[in-house]
C-alpha positions in Angstrom: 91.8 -1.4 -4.8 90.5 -1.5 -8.1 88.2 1.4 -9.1 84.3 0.6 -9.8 83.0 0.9 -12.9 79.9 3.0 -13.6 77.7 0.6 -15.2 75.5 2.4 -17.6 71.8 1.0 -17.3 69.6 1.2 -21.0 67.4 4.3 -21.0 64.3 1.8 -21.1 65.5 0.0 -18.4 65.5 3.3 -16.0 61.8 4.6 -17.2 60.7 1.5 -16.1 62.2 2.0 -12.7 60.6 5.7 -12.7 57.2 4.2 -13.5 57.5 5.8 -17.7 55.0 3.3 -19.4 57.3 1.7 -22.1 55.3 2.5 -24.8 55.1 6.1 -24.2 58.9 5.7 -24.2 59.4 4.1 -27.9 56.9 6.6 -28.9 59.2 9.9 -27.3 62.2 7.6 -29.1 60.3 7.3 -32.2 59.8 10.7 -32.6 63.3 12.0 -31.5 64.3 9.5 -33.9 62.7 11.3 -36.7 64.0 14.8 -35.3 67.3 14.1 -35.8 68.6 14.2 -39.6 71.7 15.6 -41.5 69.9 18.6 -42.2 68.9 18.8 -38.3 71.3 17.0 -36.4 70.9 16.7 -32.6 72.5 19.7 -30.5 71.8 17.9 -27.2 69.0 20.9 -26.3 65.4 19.3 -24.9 63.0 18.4 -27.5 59.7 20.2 -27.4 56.6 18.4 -25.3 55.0 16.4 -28.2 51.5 16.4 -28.6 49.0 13.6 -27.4 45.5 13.7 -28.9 43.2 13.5 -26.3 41.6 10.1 -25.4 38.4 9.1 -27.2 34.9 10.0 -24.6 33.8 6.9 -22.8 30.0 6.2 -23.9 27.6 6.2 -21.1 26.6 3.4 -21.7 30.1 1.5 -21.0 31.5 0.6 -17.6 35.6 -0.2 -17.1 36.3 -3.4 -15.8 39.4 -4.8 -14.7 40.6 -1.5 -16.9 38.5 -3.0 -20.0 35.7 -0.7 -21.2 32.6 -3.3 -21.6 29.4 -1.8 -23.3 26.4 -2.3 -20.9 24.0 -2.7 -23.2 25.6 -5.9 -24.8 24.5 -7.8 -21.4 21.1 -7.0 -20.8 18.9 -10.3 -21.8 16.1 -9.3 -24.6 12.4 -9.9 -23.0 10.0 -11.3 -25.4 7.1 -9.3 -23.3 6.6 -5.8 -21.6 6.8 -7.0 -17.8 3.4 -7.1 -15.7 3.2 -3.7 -13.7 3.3 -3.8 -10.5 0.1 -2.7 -7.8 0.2 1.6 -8.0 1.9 1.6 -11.4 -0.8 2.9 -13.9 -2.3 0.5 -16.6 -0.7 2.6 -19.6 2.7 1.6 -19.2 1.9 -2.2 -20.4 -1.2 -4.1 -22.0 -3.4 -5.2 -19.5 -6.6 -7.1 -20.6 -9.6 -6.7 -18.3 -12.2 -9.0 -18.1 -15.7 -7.4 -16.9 -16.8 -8.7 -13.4 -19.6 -7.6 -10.7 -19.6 -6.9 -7.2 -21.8 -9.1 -4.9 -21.0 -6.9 -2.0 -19.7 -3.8 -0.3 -16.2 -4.4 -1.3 -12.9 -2.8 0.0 -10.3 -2.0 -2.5 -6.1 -2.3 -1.3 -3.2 -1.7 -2.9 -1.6 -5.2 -2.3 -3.0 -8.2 -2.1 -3.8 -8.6 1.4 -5.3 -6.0 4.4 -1.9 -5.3 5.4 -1.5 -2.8 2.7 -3.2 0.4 1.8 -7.1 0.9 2.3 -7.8 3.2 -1.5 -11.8 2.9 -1.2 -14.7 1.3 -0.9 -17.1 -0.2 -3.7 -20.7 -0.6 -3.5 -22.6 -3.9 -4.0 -23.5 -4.0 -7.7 -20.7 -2.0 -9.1 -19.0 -3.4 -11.9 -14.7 -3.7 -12.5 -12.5 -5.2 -14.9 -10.0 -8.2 -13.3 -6.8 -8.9 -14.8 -6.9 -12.5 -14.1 -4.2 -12.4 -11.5 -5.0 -13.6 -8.5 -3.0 -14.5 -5.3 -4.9 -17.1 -2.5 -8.0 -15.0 -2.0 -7.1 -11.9 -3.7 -8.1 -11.0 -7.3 -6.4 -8.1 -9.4 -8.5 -5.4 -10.8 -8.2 -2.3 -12.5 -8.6 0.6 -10.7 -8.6 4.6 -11.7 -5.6 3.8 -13.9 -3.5 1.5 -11.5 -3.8 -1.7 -10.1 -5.2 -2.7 -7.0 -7.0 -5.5 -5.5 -10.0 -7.3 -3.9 -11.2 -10.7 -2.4 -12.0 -12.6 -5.5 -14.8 -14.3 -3.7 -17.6 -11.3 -3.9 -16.8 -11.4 -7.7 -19.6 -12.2 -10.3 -19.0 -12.9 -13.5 -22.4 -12.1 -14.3 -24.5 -8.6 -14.0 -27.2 -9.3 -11.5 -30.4 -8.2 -12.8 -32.2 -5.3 -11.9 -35.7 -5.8 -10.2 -38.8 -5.2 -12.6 -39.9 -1.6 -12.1 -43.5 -1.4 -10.1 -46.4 -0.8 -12.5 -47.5 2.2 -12.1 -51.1 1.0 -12.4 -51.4 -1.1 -9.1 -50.5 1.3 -6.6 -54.2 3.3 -8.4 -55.9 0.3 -7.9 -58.8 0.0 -5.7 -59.2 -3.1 -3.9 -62.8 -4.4 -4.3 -65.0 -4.6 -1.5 -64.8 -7.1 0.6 -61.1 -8.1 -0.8 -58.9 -9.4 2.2 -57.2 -6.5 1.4 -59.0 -4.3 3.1 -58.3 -5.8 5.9 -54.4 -5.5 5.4 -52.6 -3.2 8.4 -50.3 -0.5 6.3 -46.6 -1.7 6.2 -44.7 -0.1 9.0 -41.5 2.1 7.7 -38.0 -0.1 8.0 -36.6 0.4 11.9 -34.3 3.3 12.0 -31.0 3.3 13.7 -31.4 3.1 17.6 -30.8 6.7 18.9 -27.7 7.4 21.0 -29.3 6.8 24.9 -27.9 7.5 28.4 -30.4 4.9 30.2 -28.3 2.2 32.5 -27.9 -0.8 31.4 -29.0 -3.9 33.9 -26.4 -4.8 35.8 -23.6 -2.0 34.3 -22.3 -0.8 37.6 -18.7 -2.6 37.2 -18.6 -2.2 33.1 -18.9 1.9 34.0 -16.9 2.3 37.2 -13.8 4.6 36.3 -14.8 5.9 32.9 -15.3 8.9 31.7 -18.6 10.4 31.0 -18.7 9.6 27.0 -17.3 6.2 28.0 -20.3 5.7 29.8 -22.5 7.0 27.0 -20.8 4.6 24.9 -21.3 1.7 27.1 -24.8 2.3 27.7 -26.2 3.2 23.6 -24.5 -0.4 22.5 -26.3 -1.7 25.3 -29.6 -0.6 24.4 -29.2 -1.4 21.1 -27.1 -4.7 20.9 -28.5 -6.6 23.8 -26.9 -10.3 23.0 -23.2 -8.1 24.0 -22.8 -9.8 27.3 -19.0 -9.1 28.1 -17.0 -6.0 27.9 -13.9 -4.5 28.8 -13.6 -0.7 30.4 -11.2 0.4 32.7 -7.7 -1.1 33.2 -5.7 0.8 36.0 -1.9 0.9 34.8 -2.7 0.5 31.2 -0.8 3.3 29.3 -3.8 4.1 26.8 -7.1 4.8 26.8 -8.2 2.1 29.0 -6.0 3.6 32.0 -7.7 6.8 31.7 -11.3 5.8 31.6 -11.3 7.0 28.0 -12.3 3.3 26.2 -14.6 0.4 25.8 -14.1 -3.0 24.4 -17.3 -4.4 23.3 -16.3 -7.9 23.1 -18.3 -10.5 20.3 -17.1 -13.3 18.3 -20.1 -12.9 15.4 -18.2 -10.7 12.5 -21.4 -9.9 11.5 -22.6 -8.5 14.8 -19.3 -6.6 15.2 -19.4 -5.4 12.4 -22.9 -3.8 12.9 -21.4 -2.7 15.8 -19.1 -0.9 14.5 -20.7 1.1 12.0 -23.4 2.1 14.5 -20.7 3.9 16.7 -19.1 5.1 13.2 -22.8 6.3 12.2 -23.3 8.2 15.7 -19.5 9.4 16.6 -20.0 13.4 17.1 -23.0 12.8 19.6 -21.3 9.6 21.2 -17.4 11.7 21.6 -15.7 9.0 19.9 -12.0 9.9 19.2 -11.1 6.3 17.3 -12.5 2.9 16.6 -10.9 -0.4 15.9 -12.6 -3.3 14.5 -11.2 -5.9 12.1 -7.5 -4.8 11.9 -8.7 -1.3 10.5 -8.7 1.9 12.8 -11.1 5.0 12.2 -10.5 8.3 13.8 -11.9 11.5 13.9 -9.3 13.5 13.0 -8.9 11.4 9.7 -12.3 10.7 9.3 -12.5 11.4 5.2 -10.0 8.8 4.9 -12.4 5.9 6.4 -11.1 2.6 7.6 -7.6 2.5 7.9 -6.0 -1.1 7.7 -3.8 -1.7 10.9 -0.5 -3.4 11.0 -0.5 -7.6 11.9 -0.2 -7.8 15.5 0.3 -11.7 15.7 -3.2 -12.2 17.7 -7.2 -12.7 16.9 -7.8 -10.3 20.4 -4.3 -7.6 19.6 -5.7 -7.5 15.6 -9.3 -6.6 17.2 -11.1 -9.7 15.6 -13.1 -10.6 18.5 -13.8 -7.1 20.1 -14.8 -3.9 18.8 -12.4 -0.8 20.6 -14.2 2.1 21.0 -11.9 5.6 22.3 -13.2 8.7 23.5 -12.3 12.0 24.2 
C-alpha cells in the first residue's frame, strides 16, 4: 500500500482555519521578514510579541453600525426655529410673544388644554395675562408664572374693561332739599348674606333623610332651606360600597350649572360647620384634607351623571 503523503498546508491557509485575521498575519510576516538579515539570520527561536498601538478612542458622539463607526451628529436634520415649549416647560427656554388679554370672569388655569389635566389656580374676573396665540378648540395658551398653561379662550378680552368712575365725594354731603322725593326714599338694605347652616326639616324630607347620618341630614336640610327650586335628591343606597351605603352622602341633583354651581360653593363656604369630608361638582373634587389645593379636576368617567354634571356630591364624615 502506498504510503500517504503529508501534504503541507501554506501557513496563511492554517491561520485562517484558527480564526488569525489575515492581515494581522502579513503584518507578523512582514515584520519577521525584516528580522531576519545576514547580520541576524533566523535561529528558529520565537520572535518577541510585537507591539500594537492601541486603537484610536471612539468619539461619543459616534455609534458602530454594521462594525462601521457613523458620527451621530452628521444625521440630525438642522431646525430653522427653536421648537415651541411644551405646557410646564418655562418660557425662557424659547421666544414666546405674548399678546396682553383680560379676564371677563373667574377663570381656572390647567396645565393642558382641557379639564382632564392639572387644576394650577384660579384667576379673578378683571385680571390681565399675556396669550401666546395658540389655541386648541376652546382652549387658549397663556403665560403663566414662567410656564405655560392654559384657559378657555372664550372669557378672554382683548380689551381692559374700564373701571367705574369713583363717587364724588361731594354727593354723599349733600342735603336733600326739603320736600325732595328724596326724603321720602327708604335706606338701601345691605346685599343678603349667605343663608346660615340650619337644622329645620325640610317639607316632605322624611325619605331623602332615612338612613343618613346626622351631618347627612344637616346637609340635606341647609340646601333645602336655602335652594328651594332642588326638588330631587339622592341619599342612601343600601349595598353601595361608598358613602352612599353608609349614610355618609347626598346627591343634590340640578341640571342649571349655574345653580349647581352656587350650590356648590355654598357647601364649600360652610364645610367645617356642615362636616363635609369631600365635594364633587363638575368633574372637580374638593376635600378637606386637601383643602389649600381647591378644586381638583377628576378623571373622564364616560357619563354627564358618573362626571357629576347634573348633581352636586356632597360626603360627610
Amino acid at each position: 500500500m502506498a504510503a500517504r503523503h503529508k501534504q503541507s498546508v501554506p501557513a496563511a491557509v492554517r491561520a485562517r482555519r484558527i480564526g488569525v485575521p489575515l492581515v494581522t498575519l502579513l503584518a507578523l510576516g512582514s515584520v519577521a521578514g525584516a528580522s531576519a538579515s545576514p547580520d541576524n539570520p533566523p535561529t528558529g527561536a520565537a520572535h518577541p510579541p510585537v507591539a500594537l498601538s492601541a486603537p484610536a478612542p471612539v468619539s461619543q458622539d459616534a455609534e458602530r453600525r454594521d462594525g462601521v463607526l457613523v458620527s451621530r451628529s452628521g444625521e440630525r436634520p438642522a431646525t430653522a426655529e427653536p421648537p415651541v415649549p411644551r405646557a410646564g416647560t418655562a418660557i425662557g427656554h424659547a421666544r414666546v410673544d405674548l399678546q396682553a388679554r383680560w379676564l371677563s370672569a373667574d377663570l381656572n388655569v390647567w396645565s393642558g388644554p382641557g379639564e382632564h389635566t392639572r387644576l394650577l389656580r384660579v384667576l379673578d374676573e378683571g385680571e390681565r395675562v399675556g396669550v401666546t396665540g395658540s389655541v386648541r378648540g376652546e382652549w387658549a395658551q397663556i403665560g403663566h408664572n414662567g410656564s405655560l398653561a392654559w384657559v378657555r379662550a372664550a372669557y378672554l378680552a382683548e380689551a381692559e374693561p374700564e373701571a367705574p368712575e369713583p363717587a364724588d365725594p361731594a354727593d354723599s354731603r349733600a342735603e336733600p332739599a326739603e320736600g325732595d322725593p328724596a326724603d321720602s326714599q327708604p335706606e338701601a338694605e345691605p346685599p343678603a348674606e349667605a343663608p346660615a347652616v340650619t337644622d329645620q326639616p325640610c317639607a316632605d324630607g322624611a325619605d331623602v333623610e332615612s338612613g343618613l347620618v346626622a351631618n347627612a341630614v344637616t346637609v340635606y336640610r341647609s340646601v333645602c332651606a336655602a335652594f328651594p327650586e332642588v326638588t330631587s335628591w339622592g341619599g342612601l343606597r343600601p349595598g353601595d360600597d361608598g358613602f352612599h351605603g353608609s349614610g355618609q352622602a347626598v346627591d343634590i341633583m340640578t341640571p342649571d350649572s349655574a345653580v349647581g354651581d352656587r350650590i356648590a360653593a355654598y357647601v364649600l363656604q360652610h364645610s367645617a360647620d356642615l362636616g363635609v369630608s369631600e365635594i364633587l361638582w363638575a368633574q372637580q373634587i374638593w376635600t378637606a384634607e386637601r383643602s389649600s389645593e381647591g378644586w381638583r379636576p377628576l378623571e373622564d368617567r364616560g357619563s354627564v351623571t358618573a362626571n357629576h354634571y347634573d348633581h352636586v356630591h356632597v360626603s360627610v364624615y
